[in-house]
Structure formats: C-alpha cells, structure tokens
C-alpha positions as CSV (number, residue, x, y, z in Angstrom):
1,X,0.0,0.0,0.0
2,X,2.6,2.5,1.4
3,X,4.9,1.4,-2.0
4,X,1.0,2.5,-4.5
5,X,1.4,5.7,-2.5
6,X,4.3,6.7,-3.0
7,X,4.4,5.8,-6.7
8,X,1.1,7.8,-7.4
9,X,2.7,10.7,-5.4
10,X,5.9,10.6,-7.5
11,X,3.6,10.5,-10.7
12,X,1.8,13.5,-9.3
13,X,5.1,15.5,-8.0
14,X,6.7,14.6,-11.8
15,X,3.5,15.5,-13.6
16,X,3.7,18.7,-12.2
17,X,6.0,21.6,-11.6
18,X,8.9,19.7,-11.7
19,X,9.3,19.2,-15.5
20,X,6.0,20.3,-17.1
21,X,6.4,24.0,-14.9
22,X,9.6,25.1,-17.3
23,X,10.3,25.7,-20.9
24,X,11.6,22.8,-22.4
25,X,13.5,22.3,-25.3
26,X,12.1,21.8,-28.8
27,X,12.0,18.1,-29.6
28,X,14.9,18.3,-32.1
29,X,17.2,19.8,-29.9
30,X,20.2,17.9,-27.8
31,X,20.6,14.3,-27.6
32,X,18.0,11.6,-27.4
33,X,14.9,13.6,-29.2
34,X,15.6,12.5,-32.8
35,X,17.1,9.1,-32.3
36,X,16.6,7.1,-29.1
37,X,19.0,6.4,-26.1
38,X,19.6,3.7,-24.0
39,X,19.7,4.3,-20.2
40,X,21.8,2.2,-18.5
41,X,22.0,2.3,-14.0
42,X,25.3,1.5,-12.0
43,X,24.4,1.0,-8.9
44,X,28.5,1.0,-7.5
45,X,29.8,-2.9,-6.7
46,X,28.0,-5.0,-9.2
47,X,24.5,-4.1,-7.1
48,X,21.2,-3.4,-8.5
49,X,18.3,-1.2,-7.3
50,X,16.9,-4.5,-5.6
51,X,19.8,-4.8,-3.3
52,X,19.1,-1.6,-1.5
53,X,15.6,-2.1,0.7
54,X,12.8,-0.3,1.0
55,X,14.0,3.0,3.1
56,X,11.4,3.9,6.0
57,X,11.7,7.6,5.1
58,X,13.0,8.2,1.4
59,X,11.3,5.2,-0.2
60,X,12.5,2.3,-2.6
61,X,15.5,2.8,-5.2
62,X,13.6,0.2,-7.4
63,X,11.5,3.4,-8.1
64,X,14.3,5.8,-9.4
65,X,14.5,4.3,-12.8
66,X,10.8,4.4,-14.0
67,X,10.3,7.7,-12.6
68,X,13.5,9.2,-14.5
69,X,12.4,7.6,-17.3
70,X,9.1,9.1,-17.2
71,X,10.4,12.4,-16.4
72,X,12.7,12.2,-19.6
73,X,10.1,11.2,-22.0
74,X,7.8,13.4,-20.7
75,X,10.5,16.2,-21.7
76,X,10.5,14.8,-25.0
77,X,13.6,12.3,-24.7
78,X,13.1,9.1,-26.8
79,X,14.1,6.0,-25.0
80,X,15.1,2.3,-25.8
81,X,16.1,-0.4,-24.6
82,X,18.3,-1.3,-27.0
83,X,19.7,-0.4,-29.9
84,X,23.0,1.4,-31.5
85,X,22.1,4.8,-29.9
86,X,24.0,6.8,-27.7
87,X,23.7,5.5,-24.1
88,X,23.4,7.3,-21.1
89,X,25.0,5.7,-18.2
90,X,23.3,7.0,-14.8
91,X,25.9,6.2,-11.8
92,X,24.3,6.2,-8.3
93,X,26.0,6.5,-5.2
94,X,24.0,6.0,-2.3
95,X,24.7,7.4,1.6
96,X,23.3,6.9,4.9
97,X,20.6,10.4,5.7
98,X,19.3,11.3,8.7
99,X,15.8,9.6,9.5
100,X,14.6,12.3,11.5
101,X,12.4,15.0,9.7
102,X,14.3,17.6,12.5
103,X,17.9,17.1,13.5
104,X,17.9,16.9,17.3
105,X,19.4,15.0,19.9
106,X,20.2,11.4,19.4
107,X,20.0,11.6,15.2
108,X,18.9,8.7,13.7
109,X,21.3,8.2,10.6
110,X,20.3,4.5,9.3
111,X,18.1,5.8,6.4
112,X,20.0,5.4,3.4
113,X,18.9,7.7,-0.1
114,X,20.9,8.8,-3.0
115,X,23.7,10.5,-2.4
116,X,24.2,11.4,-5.5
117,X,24.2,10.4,-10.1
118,X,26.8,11.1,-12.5
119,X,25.6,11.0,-15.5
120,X,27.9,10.0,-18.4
121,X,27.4,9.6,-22.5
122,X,28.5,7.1,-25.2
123,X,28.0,7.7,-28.3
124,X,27.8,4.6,-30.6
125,X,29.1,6.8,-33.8
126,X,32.4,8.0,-33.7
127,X,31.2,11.4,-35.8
128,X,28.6,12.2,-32.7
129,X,30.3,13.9,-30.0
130,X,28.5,12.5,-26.8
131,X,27.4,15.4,-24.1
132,X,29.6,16.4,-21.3
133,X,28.9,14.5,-18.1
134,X,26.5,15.8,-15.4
135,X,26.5,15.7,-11.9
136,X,23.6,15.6,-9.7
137,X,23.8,15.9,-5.8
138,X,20.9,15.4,-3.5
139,X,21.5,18.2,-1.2
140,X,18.4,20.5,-0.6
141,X,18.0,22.9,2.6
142,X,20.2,23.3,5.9
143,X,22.4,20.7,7.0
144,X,21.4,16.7,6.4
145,X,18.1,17.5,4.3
146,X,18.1,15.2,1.3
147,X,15.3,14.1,-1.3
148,X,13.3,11.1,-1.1
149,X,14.0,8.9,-4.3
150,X,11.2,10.0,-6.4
151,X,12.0,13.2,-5.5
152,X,15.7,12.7,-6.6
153,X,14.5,11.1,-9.7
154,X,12.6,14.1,-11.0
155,X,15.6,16.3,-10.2
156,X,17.7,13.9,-11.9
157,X,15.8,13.9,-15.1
158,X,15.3,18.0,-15.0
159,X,19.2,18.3,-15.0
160,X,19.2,16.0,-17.6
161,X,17.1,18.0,-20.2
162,X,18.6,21.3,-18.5
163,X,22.4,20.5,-18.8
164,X,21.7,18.7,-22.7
165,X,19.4,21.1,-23.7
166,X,21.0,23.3,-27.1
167,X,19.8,26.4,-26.2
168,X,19.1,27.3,-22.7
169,X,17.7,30.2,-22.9
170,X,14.5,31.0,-21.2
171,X,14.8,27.6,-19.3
172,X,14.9,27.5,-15.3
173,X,17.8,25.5,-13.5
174,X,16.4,22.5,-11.9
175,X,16.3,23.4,-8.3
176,X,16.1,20.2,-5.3
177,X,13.1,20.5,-3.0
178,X,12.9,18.6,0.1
C-alpha cells in the first residue's frame, strides 16, 4: 500500500511543476529527441536497485529508474532499450541520511537515499560527439536534508534536459526540493 502511494505521489510531483512548470527544449534539440538512447543504471559494486531495501523515510530505489524515465520522455527524450544509440549511463551513489524530519538530539542516521548520479554519455558513432557529463547531488535545505528517491528522480531527469538542452535560454535551472 505505502509502495502505491508513494508511486502515485511521484507520478503527481513529476507531472507537475517539476518538468511540465519550465520551458523545455524543442523536440529536435540535444541528444536523445531524434534518435533514441539507451539508459543504462550502475548502482556501484555490481549491485542493482533491488539490493538496497525499502528506506522507511526516502522510499524504494527500485523506483528511481521508471520515474527518470518518465520524467525524460515526458521532456520529449526518446528512449530504448536497445539499440546502437548513444547511451546514457546513470551512476548512483547512495549514503546513509538522517531519518529524522528535524535534527535533534540522538539523530537517527540509518536511512540510506541517493547520495548522488553522475551521469555520463556514449555515443555509438564515432562522428557524434556525446554530451559532457552531469553531476547531480541530492542536497536541498540546511544541514542533512536530502530528497526522497522520487524526489531525486525528478531532479535527476530535469538536469538532464537542463544541462543537454542546445539552447538554454528562457529555461529555469532545476532546483532540489525537500
């Protein structure tokens, strides 16, 4: 039930201000909105999204890559899952956060969240220069505030269409909210 939730509040949060709010790009501009990309996720040491559990307070990781994905074709990315397309590697690094919505006395620090994706291109064609890598950290507010994973995900994909984007002007920076 709490898993429904938080996937319908994700779908919510991504449908709205997040992506939809700004300017984005015309569909022929930047990489992956003529031909389609590949998305590939490293999560660090072999591991997958499943080996990370279900976090009490920032939810499950096995959520970040449907959301991102949803986020970039919502932008008007065009995904696959295979093909000879450029590919877009997402790296996650994840971190023990603070469970407690107010630091105080006796922090709990056992919830673990995303720390933080570098995103890095491969292009397929040695004639298409692949974009320059982006980094995005999951730091919002004062001291140990981080975003929940659908939360992340959103801000991931928004730096994504913000940092490939051809021409930038009139878009807003992606900005994290907690």
């Amino acid at each position: 039930m709490r898993v429904r939730l938080a996937l319908a509040l994700a779908a919510l949060f991504l449908s709205s201000s997040t992506l939809r709010g700004q300017d984005t790009p015309p569909a022929s501009a930047g990489p992956c909105r003529e031909a389609p990309c590949k998305l590939a996720l490293d999560w660090g040491s072999g591991n997958t999204s499943a080996n990370f559990p279900v976090d009490r307070r920032y939810g499950t990781p096995n959520d970040f890559e449907p959301l991102v994905l949803a986020g970039l074709r919502d932008a008007g990315f065009k995904m696959a899952t295979s093909g000879d397309g450029m590919q877009m590697t997402l790296r996650i690094a994840m971190k023990n956060a603070m469970c407690d919505a107010m630091p105080g006395t006796n922090t709990d620090m056992s919830c673990r969240t995303i720390d933080e994706v570098q995103v890095q291109w491969v292009s397929a064609a040695s004639d298409v220069k692949p974009p320059p890598s982006v980094r995005v950290t999951n730091r919002c507010g004062a001291g140990d505030q981080r975003m929940n994973i659908a939360q992340m995900a959103a801000y991931t994909a928004a730096s994504i269409v913000y940092q490939t984007a051809a021409d930038r002007k009139g878009l807003k920076r992606p900005s994290a909210k907690c």
